[in-house]
C-alpha positions as CSV (number, residue, x, y, z in Angstrom):
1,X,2.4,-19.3,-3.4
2,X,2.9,-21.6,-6.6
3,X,3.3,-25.2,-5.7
4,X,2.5,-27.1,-9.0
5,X,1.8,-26.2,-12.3
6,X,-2.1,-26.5,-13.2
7,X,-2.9,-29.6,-15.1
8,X,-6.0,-29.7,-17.3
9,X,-6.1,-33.3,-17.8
10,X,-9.7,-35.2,-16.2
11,X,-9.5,-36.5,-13.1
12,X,-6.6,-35.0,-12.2
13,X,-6.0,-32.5,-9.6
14,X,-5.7,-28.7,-10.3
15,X,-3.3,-28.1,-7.6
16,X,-1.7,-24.6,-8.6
17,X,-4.9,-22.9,-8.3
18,X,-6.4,-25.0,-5.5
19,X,-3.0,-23.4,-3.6
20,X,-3.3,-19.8,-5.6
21,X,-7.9,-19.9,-4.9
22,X,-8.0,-22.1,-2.3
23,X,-11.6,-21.5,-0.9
24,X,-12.2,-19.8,2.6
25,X,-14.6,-22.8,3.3
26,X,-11.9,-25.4,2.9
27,X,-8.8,-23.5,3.4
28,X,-6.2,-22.5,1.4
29,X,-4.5,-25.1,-0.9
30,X,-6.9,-27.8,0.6
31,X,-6.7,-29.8,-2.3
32,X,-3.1,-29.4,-2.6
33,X,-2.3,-30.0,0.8
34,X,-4.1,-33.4,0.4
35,X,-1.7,-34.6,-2.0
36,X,1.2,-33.6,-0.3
37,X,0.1,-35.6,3.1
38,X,-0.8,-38.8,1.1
39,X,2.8,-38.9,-0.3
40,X,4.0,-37.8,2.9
41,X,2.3,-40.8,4.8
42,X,4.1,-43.5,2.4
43,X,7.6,-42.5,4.0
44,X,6.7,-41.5,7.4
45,X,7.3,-38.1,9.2
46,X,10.7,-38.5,9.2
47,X,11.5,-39.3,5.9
48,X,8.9,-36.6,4.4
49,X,11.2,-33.5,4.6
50,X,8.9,-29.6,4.5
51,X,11.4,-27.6,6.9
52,X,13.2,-25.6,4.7
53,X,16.8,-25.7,6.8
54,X,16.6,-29.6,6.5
55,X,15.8,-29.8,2.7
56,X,18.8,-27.2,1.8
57,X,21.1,-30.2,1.3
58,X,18.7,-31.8,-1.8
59,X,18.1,-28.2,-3.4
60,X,21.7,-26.9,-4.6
61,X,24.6,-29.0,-6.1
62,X,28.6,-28.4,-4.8
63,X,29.6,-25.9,-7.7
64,X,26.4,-23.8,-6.4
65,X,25.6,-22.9,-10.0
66,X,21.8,-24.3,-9.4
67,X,19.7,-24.0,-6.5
68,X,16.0,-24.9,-6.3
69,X,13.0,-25.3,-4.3
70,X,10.7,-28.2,-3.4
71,X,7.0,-28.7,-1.9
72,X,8.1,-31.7,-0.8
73,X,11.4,-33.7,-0.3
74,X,10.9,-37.8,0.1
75,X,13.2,-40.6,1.0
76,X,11.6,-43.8,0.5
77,X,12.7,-46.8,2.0
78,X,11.8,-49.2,-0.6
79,X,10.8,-49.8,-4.9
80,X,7.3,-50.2,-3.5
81,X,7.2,-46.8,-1.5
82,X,8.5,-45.1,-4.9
83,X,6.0,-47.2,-7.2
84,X,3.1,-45.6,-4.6
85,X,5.1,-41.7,-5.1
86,X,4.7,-42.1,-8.6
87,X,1.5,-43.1,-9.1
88,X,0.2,-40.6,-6.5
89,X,2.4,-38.0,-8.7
90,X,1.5,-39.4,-11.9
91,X,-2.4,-38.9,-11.2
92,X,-2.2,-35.7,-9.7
93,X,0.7,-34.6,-12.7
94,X,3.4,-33.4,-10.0
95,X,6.5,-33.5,-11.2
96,X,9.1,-35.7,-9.4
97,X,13.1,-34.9,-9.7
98,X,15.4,-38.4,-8.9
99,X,18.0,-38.1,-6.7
100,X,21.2,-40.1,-5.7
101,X,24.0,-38.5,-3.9
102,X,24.0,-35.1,-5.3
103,X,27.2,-35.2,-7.2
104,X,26.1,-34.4,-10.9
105,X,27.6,-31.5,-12.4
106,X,25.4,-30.2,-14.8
107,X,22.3,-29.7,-12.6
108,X,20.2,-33.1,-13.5
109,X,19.5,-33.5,-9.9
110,X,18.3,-30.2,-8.8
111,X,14.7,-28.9,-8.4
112,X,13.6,-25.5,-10.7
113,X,13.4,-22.6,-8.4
114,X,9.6,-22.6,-8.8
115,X,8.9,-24.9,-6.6
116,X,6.9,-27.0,-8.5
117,X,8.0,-30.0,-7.7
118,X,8.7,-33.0,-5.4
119,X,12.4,-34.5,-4.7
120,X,12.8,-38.1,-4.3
121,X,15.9,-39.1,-2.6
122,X,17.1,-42.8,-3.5
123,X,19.4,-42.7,-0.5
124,X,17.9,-44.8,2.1
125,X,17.3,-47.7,-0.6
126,X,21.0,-48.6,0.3
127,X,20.8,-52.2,0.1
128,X,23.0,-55.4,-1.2
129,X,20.7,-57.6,-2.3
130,X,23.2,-60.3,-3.5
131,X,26.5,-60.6,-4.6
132,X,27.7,-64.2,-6.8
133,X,30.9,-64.8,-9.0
134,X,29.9,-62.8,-12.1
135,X,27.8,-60.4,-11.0
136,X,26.0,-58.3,-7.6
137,X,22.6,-56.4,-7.2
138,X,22.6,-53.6,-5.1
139,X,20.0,-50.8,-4.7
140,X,20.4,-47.8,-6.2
141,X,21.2,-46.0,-2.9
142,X,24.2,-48.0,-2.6
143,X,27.6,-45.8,-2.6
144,X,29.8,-46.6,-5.5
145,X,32.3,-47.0,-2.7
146,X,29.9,-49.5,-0.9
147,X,29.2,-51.0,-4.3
148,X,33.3,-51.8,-4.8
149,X,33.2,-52.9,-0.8
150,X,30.7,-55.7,-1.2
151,X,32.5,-57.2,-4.3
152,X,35.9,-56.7,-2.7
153,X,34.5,-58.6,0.4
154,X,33.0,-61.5,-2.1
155,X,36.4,-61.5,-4.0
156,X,35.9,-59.7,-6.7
157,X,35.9,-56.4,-8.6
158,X,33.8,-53.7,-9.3
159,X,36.0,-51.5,-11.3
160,X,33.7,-48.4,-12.1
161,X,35.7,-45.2,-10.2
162,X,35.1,-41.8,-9.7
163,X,36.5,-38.7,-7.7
164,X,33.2,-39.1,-5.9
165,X,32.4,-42.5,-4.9
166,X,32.3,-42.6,-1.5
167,X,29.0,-40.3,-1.9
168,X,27.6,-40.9,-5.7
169,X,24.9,-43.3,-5.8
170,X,24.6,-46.2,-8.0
171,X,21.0,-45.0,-9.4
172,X,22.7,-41.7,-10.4
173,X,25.8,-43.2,-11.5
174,X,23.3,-45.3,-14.1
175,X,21.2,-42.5,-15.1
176,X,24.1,-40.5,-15.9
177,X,26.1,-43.1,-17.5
178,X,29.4,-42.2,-15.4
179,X,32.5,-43.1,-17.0
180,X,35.9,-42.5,-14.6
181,X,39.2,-43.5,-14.7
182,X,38.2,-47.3,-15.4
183,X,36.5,-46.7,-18.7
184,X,39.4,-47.7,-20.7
185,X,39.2,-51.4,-19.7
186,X,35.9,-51.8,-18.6
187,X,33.7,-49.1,-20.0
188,X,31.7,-47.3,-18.5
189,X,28.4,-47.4,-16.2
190,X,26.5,-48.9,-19.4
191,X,29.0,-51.6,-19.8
192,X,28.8,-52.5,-16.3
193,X,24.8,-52.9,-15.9
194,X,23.5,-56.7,-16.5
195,X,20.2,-55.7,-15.3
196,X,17.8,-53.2,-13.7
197,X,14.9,-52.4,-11.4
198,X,12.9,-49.3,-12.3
199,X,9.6,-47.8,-11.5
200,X,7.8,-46.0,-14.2
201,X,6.2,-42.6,-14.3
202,X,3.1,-44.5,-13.7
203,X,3.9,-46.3,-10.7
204,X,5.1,-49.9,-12.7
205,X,7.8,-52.0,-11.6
206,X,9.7,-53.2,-14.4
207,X,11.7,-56.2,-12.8
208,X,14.8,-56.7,-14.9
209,X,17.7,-57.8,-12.6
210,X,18.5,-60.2,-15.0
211,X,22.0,-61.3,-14.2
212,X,22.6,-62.7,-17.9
213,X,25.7,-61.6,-20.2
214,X,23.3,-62.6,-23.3
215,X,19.5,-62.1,-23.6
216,X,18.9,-61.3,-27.7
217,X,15.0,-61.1,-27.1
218,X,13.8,-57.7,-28.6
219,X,14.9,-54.2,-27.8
220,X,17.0,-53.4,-25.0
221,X,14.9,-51.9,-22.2
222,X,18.2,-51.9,-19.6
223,X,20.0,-49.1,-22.1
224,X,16.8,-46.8,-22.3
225,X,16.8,-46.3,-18.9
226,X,20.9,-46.1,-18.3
227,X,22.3,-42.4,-19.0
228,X,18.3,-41.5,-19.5
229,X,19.0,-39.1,-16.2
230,X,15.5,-40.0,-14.4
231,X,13.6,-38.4,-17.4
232,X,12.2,-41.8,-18.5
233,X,12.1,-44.2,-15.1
234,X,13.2,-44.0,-11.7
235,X,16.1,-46.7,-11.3
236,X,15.4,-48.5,-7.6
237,X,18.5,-51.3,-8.0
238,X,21.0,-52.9,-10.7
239,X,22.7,-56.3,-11.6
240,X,26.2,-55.2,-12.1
241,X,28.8,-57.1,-13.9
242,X,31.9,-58.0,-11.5
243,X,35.4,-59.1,-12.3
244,X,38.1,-61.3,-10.9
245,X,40.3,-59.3,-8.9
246,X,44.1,-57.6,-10.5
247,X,46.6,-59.7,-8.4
248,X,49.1,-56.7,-8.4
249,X,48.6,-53.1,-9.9
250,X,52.0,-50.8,-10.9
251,X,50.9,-46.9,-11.1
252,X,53.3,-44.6,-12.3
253,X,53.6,-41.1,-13.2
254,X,55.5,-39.5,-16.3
255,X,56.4,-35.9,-17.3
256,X,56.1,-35.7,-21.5
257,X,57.4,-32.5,-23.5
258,X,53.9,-32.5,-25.3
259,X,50.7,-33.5,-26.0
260,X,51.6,-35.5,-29.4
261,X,53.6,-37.2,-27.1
262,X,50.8,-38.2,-24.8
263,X,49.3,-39.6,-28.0
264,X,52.5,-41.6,-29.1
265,X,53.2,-42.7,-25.4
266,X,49.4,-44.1,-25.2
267,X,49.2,-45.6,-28.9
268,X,52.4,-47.5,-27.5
269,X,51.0,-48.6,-24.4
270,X,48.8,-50.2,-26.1
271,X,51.2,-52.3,-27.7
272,X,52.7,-53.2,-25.5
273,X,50.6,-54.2,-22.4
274,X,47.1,-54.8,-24.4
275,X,44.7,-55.3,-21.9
276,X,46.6,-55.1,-18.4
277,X,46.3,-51.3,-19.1
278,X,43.8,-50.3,-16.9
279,X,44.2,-46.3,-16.8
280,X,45.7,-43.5,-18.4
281,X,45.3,-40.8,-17.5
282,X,46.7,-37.1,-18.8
283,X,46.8,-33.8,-17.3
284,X,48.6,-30.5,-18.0
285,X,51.2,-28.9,-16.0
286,X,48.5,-26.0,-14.9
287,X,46.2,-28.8,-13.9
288,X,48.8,-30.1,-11.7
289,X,50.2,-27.3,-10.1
290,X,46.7,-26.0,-8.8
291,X,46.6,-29.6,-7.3
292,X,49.9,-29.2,-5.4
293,X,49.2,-25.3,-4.9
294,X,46.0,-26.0,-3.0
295,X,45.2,-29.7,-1.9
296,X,46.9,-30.2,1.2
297,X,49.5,-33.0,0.9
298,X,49.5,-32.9,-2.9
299,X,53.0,-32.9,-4.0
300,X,54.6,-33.5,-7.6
301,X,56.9,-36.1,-7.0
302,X,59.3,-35.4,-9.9
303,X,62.7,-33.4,-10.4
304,X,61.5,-30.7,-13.2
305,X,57.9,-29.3,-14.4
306,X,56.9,-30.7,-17.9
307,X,53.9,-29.6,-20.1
308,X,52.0,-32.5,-19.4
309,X,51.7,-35.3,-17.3
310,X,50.2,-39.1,-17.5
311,X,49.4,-41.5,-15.2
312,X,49.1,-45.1,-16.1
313,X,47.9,-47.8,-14.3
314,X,48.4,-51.5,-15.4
315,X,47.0,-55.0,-13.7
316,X,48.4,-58.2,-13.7
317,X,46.7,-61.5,-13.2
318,X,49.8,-62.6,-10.7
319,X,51.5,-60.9,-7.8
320,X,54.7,-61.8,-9.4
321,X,55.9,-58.4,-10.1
322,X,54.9,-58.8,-13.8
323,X,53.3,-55.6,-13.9
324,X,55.7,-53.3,-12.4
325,X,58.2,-54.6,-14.9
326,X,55.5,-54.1,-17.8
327,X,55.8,-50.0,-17.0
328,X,59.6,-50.1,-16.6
329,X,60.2,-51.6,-19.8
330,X,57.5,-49.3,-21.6
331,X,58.9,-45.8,-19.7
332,X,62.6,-47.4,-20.2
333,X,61.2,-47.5,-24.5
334,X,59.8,-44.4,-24.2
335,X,62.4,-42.4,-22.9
336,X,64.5,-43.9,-25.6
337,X,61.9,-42.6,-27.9
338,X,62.0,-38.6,-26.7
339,X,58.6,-39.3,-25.2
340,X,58.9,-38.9,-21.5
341,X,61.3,-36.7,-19.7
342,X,61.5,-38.1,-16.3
343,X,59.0,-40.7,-14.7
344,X,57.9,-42.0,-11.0
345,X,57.1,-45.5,-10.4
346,X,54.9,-46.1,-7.0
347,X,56.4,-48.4,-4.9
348,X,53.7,-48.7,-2.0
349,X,49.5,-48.3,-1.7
350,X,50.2,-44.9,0.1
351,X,52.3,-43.5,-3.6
352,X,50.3,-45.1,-5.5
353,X,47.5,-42.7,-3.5
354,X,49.3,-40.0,-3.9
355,X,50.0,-39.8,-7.3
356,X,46.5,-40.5,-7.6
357,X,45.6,-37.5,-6.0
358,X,47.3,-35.1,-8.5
359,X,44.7,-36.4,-11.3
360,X,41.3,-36.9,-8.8
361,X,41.9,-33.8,-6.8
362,X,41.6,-31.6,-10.4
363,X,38.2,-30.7,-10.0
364,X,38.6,-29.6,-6.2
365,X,42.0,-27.4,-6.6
366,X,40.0,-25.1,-9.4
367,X,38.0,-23.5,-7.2
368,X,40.3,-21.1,-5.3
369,X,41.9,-20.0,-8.5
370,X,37.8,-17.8,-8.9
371,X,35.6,-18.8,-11.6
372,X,35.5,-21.7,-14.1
373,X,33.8,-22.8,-17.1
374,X,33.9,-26.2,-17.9
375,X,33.4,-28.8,-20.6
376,X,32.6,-32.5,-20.2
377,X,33.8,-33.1,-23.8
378,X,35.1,-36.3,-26.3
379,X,36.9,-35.7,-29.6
380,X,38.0,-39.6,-31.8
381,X,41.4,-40.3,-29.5
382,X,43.6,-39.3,-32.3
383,X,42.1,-35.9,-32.3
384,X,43.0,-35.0,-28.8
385,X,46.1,-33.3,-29.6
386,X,44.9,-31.0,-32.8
387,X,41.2,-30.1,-30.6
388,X,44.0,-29.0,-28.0
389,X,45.7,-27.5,-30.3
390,X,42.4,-25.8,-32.1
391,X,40.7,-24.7,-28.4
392,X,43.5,-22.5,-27.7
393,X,42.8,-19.4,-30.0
394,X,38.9,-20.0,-29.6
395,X,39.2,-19.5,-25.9
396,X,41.4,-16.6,-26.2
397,X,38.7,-14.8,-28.3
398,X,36.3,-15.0,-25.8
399,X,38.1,-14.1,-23.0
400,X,42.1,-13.1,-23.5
401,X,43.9,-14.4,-20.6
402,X,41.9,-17.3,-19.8
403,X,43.4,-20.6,-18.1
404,X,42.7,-23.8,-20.1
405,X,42.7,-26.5,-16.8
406,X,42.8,-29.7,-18.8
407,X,42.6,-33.3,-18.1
408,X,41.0,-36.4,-18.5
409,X,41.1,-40.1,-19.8
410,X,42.9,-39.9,-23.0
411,X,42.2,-43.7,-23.5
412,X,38.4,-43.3,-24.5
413,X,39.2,-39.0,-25.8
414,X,37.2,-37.7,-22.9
415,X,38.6,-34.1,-22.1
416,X,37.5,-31.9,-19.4
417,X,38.8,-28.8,-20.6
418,X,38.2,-26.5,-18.3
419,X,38.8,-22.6,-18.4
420,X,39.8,-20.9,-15.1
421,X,39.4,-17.0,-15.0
422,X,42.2,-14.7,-16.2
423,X,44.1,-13.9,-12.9
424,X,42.4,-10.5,-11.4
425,X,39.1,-10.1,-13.7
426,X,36.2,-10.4,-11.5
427,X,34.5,-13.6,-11.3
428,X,30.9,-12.9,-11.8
429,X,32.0,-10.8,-15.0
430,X,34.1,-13.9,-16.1
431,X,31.4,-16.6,-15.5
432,X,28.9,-14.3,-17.2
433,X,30.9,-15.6,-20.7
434,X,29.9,-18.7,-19.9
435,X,27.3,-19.5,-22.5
436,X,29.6,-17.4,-25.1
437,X,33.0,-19.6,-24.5
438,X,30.9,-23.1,-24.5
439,X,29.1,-22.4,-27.3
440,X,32.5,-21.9,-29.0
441,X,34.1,-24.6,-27.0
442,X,31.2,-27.3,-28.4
443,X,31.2,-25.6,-32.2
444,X,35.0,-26.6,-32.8
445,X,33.9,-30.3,-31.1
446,X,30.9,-30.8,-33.1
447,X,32.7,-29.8,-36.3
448,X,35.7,-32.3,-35.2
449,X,32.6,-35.3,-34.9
450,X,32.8,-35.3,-30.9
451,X,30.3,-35.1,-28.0
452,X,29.4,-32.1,-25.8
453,X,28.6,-34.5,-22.8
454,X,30.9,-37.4,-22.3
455,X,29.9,-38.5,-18.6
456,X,28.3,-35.6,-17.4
457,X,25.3,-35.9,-18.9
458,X,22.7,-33.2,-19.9
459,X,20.6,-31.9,-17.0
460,X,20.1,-28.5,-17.1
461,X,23.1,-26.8,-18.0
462,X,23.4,-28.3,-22.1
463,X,19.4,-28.6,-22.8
464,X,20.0,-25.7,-25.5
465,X,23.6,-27.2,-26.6
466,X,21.6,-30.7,-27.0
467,X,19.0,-29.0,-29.2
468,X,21.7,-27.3,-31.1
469,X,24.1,-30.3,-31.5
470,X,21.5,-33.2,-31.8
471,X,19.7,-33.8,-35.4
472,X,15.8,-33.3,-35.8
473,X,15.4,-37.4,-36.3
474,X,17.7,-37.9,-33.2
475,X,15.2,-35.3,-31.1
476,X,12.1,-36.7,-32.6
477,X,12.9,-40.4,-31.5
478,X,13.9,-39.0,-27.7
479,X,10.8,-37.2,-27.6
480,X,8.9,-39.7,-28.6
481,X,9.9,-42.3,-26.1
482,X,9.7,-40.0,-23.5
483,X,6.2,-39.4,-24.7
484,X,5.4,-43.2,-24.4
485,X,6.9,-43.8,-21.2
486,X,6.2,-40.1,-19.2
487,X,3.0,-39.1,-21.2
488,X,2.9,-36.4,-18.5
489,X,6.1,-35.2,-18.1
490,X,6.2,-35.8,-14.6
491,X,9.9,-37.5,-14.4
492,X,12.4,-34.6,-14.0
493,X,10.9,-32.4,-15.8
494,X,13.2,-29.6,-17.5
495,X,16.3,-31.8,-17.7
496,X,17.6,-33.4,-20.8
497,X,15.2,-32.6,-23.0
């Protein structure tokens, strides 16, 4: 059995072969089974996880397209229990794989399936530390969803959102640099981070829960470590930026004969509600009806099927009504304009949850329809329409019959065009084209100037893809910093780069 992988380096400890040549006259793995009870005894029993049935839940991710295998899984309680992990790991060169709540999508979070290495669960660092008018530090075990709770509670906003927050982590929402449906106002996970706490490979506390908007002192160290995905530091908490609170939100839903017509019907929003728009959001008709086809409750709430669909969402600062009369008058122009075809205004919480739920239920409603390939992407906004437009044929040529499933937040020209199977072909035969449709997929966006990862991250699944998009000076500065802050590749090892 293959724990770790042998390290060479003096002083530290050669576990692979102390487990593969353990002597008779110490036991097998002696050496090996030293470090793993030293790591063990900073959590405590309970929290130092071997059983095999217990650790399935840190080892595979919800789409089940990676599973892996640990020596060890750890849930430390506190930044001083991880600073001891990773010094313990950093001298003995195990490598150590972050975890939040297990929601990425592109396999950041998961262990190899050689079980060479240890997970380190952020969960049980779940605290709020403090929470004043401008800003809150929680720990980065803290739910999104708690995260939004404890400002709501202060009087304040928190306005990052995701499908998943009431189980994504802040650490993991950091590391990944999440965007959601908020992004268009407030921007995204970067945006929202004043400060940080983080451990470093080599045990270090870096303490920088600063809480200011403006501290020009030298290079950033907050934005190395934020969408870095655990390869450079292990994020313990976070000073995040809060906001006073929308007095009154209108959501409403429109049907639009085309996707140019998204584009005119956002470039006008724009214009007219400047920065009360808070969302908008776009999704195509086949999007939508596997939402209603296969979320319970999910129900489009207009007279006739249209191509596409937006929803917008815009605050006001007073309860006056203002802002339900700012999306009349902009559907009541755009109507007038050929844009929209028939619209939906919500007129309580529970509509405005429910047309929610057509765009956040997306990712869920894909799965009964067999296998899917999908693509975190960004194209410049007024490219959406001609990548559409461009994606179409290129898909087709890998697989004819294929189901572009797209939507997204057209506001910052993040797509998640995703491909559904062809009805009736096989799945594993389908998803075996995988690599072959997103290499085409990220071809036509590198050649239109866009990103291959706009909130997904890296992980494991677009390590080749970031080689093939990212230019030799760009690679040589990443490796390089990882070199100075990870000399030993112990953080996350096989992710990202």
């Amino acid at each position: 059995m293959r724990l770790f992988a042998a390290v060479n380096t003096e002083g530290s400890i050669d576990v692979a072969s102390q487990i593969t040549n353990g002597s008779t006259r110490s036991g097998p793995g002696a050496k090996a089974e030293a470090v793993l009870q030293r790591l063990a005894e900073i959590v405590g029993p309970e929290h130092a996880i071997r059983d095999p049935e217990r650790q399935l839940p840190y080892l595979t991710e919800w789409r089940d397209r990676y599973q892996g295998r640990a020596a060890l899984v750890l849930r430390p309680g506190s930044t001083a229990e991880v600073a001891r992990i990773l010094a313990i790991a950093n001298e003995a060169a195990i490598g150590v794989v972050p975890q939040g709540g297990n929601t990425g999508l592109v396999g950041g979070q998961i262990p190899s399936p050689s079980g060479a290495e240890i997970v380190l669960s952020v969960s049980r660092l779940n605290r709020v530390r403090g929470v004043e008018e401008t800003a809150m530090v929680v720990e980065a075990g803290v739910t999104l969803l708690d995260a939004q709770v404890a400002a709501e509670r202060a009087g304040r906003l928190f306005p990052l959102s995701l499908p998943s927050e009431g189980s994504c982590e802040i650490g993991g929402v950091l590391a990944t640099n999440a965007g959601g449906v908020g992004v268009l106002a407030y921007g995204n996970a970067r945006n929202l981070a004043l400060g940080l706490e983080v451990v470093l490979a080599d045990g270090q506390v870096w303490n920088g829960l600063k809480t200011l908007k403006k501290d020009n002192t030298g290079y950033d160290l907050r934005d190395l470590f934020v969408g870095s995905e655990g390869t450079l530091g292990i994020i313990t908490a976070a000073a995040l930026k809060l906001f006073p609170r929308p007095r009154e939100k209108a959501i409403a839903l429109a049907a639009l004969p085309g996707i140019a017509a998204v584009a005119a019907l956002f470039r006008l929003a724009e214009e007219r509600t400047h920065s009360g728009l808070t969302a908008f959001e776009f999704m195509s008709r086949l999007s939508v009806e596997l939402v209603t086809r296969h979320v319970a409750g999910a129900r489009l709430p207009l007279k006739t099927p249209a191509p596409w669909y937006v929803l917008i969402e815009i605050a006001g600062a007073e309860a006056d009504g203002s802002a339900a009369l700012a999306v009349e008058r902009l559907l009541d122009e755009a109507s007038e304009k050929g844009l929209v075809s028939d619209a939906v205004l919500a007129g309580s919480l529970a509509q405005a949850q429910s047309l929610w739920r057509l765009r956040e239920a997306a990712s869920e409603a894909q799965k009964p329809e067999g296998g899917s390939i999908k693509h975190d992407i960004s194209v410049p906004v007024a490219l959406i329409p001609e990548f559409l437009r461009r994606a179409e044929p290129v898909v087709q040529a890998v697989c004819a019959g294929a189901r572009p499933v797209v939507f997204g937040h057209f506001g910052d020209g993040n797509v998640h065009y995703n491909v559904s199977q062809p009805l009736g072909l096989d799945k594993a035969a389908y998803l075996a084209l995988w690599d072959e449709m997103s290499g085409a997929v990220h071809d036509l966006v590198a050649e239109m100037g866009g990103s291959i990862s706009a909130e997904h991250g890296i992980g494991q699944m677009k390590r080749a893809d970031l080689l093939r998009y990212k230019s030799p000076v760009e690679l040589t500065l990443m490796r390089k910093i990882k070199a100075a802050l990870d000399p030993k590749g112990i953080l996350n090892p096989g992710k990202l780069l």
